[in-house]
C-alpha positions in Angstrom: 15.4 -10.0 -13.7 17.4 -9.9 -10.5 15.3 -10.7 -7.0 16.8 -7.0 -6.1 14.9 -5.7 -9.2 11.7 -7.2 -8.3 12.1 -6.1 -5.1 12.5 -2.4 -5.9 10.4 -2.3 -8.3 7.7 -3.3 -5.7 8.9 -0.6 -3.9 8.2 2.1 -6.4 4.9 0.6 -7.3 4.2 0.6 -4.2 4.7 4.2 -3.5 3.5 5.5 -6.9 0.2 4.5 -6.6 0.0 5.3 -3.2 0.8 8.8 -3.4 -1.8 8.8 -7.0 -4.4 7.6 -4.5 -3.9 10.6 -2.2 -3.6 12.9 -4.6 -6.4 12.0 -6.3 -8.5 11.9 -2.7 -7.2 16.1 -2.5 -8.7 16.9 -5.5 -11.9 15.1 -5.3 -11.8 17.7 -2.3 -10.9 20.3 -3.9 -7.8 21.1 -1.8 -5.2 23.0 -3.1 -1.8 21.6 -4.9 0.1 21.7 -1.7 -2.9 20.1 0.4 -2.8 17.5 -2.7 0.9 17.3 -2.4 1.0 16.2 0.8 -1.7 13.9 0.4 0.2 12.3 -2.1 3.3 12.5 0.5 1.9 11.0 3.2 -0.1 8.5 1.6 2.9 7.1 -1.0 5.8 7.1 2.6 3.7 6.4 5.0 3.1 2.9 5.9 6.9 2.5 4.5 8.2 5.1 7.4 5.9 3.3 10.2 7.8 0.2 8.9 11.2 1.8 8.9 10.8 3.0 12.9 9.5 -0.6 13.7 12.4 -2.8 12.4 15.2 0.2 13.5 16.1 0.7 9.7 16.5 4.7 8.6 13.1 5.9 7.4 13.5 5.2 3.6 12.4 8.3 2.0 14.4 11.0 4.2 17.8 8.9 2.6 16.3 9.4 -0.8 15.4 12.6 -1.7 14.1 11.3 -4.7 10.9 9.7 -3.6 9.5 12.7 -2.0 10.2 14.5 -5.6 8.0 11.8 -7.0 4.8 11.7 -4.8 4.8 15.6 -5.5 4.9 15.6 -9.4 2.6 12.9 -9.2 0.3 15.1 -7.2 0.7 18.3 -9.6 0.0 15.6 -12.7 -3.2 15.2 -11.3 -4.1 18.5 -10.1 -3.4 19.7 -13.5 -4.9 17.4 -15.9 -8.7 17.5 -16.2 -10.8 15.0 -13.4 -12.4 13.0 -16.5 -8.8 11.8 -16.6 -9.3 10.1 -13.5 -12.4 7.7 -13.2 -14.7 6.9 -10.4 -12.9 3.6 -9.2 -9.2 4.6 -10.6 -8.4 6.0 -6.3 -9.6 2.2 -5.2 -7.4 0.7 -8.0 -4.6 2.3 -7.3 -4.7 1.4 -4.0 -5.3 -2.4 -4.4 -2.1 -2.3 -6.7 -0.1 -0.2 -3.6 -1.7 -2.2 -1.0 -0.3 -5.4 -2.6 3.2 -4.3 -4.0 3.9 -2.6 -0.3 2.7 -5.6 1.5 5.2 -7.7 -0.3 8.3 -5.5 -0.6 7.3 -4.4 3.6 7.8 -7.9 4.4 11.2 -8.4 1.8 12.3 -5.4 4.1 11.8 -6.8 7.2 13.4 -9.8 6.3 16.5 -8.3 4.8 16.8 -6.4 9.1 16.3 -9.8 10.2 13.0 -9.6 11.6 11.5 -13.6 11.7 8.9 -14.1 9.8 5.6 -13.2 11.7 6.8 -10.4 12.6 7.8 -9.7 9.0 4.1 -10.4 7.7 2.8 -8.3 10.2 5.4 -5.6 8.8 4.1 -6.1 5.5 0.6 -5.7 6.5 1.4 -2.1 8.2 3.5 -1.3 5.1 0.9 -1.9 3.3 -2.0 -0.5 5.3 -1.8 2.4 6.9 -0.5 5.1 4.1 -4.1 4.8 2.7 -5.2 4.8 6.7 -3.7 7.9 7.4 -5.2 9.1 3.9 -8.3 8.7 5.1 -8.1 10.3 8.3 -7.1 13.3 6.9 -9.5 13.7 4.3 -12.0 12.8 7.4 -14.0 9.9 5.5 -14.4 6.5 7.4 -11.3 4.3 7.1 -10.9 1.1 5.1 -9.7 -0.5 7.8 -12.8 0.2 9.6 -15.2 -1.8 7.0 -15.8 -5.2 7.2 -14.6 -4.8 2.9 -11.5 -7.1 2.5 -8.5 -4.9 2.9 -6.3 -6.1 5.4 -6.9 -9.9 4.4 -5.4 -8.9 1.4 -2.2 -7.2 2.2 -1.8 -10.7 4.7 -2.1 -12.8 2.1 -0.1 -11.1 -0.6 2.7 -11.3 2.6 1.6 -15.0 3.6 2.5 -16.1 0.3 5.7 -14.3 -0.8 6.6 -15.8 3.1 5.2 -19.4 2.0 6.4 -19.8 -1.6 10.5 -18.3 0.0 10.2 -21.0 2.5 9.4 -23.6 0.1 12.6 -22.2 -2.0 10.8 -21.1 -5.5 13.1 -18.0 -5.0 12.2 -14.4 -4.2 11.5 -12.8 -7.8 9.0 -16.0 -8.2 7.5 -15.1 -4.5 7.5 -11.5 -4.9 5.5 -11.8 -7.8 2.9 -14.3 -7.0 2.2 -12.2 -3.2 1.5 -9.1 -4.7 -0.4 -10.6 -7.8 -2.3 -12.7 -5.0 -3.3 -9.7 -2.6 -4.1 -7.6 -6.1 -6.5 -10.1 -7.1 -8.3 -10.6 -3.5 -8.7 -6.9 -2.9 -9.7 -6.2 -6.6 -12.6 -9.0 -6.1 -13.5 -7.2 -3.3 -13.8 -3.8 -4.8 -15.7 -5.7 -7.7 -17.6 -7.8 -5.8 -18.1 -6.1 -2.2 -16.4 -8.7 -0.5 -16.4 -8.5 3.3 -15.8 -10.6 5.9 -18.2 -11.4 8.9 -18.8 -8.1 11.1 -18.7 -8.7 14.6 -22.8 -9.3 16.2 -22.2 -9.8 19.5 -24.4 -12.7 21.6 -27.5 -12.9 21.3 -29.9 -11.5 23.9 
């Protein structure tokens, strides 16, 4: 498999689950298919599009009508299927999976616009980030971001390493892979586990 396969495929991952986890946060609403639609919209494009304005690259999804076309069917998928279908946990699980793909193939991006490479991890990090942010706020629960639960650690790493293992010249479909598999396995021990980092205390009195 080429390293532009990998790569794309990341991509679509990436969005795919995404837009599933803001679909599925509409209908645990019970919003209606367009609300859902959007949700799924928003969520699957968004931290891509943030991305996109950042490096100077066209947004990705307004050159592909495509993409949009998906978010939405996935969105009407789950409005129409029974909620049984979808399990308690299936919204955080989809997102690990998004948040590590996008954090990867955000970075690949970056790269490719020649962005150097902190900059690029930081791109991979919003990539990967703030589609479920902007979920979030619309639905008007409390962020991920704004929990001390492991979240953005694992979108760095899953960037840190793809950035690591390409500098050490194991090649990009071996990088790619190992990242996102990285940041999956981090944030899923964290929705397993509750893993959180330190919160701030402040000094002591």
């Amino acid at each position: 498999m080429t390293s532009d396969t990998i790569i794309r495929l990341l991509d679509l991952s990436g969005i795919a689950v995404f837009a599933l986890s803001g679909a599925l946060m509409a209908v645990r609403l019970r919003q209606t298919l367009v609300t859902a639609s959007f949700f799924a919209l928003v969520t699957g494009v968004g931290g891509g599009s943030v991305r996109d304005l950042l490096i100077g690259a066209p947004v990705f999804w307004v050159q592909d009508g495509a993409i949009a076309a998906v978010c939405i069917a996935i969105a009407l998928i789950v409005w129409v299927t029974p909620e049984r279908w979808w399990p308690g946990q299936l919204l955080e699980w989809a997102d690990a999976v998004g948040l590590a793909a996008y954090a990867v193939f955000g970075t690949a991006k970056a790269l490719a616009w020649g962005v150097p490479p902190f900059p690029a991890l930081m791109m991979g990090v919003i990539t990967g980030c703030v589609g479920g942010t902007i979920r979030d706020i619309l639905a008007g629960v409390p962020s991920i971001i704004m929990r001390p639960e492991v979240y953005v650690t694992a979108a760095a790493l899953a960037s840190g390493l793809f950035l690591l293992l390409q500098w050490l010249g194991t090649g990009t479909p071996v990088a790619a892979v190992a990242g996102a598999v990285a940041g999956f396995v981090l944030r899923g021990a964290a929705i397993h586990w509750s893993l959180a980092l330190p919160a701030y205390r402040g000094p002591k009195s």
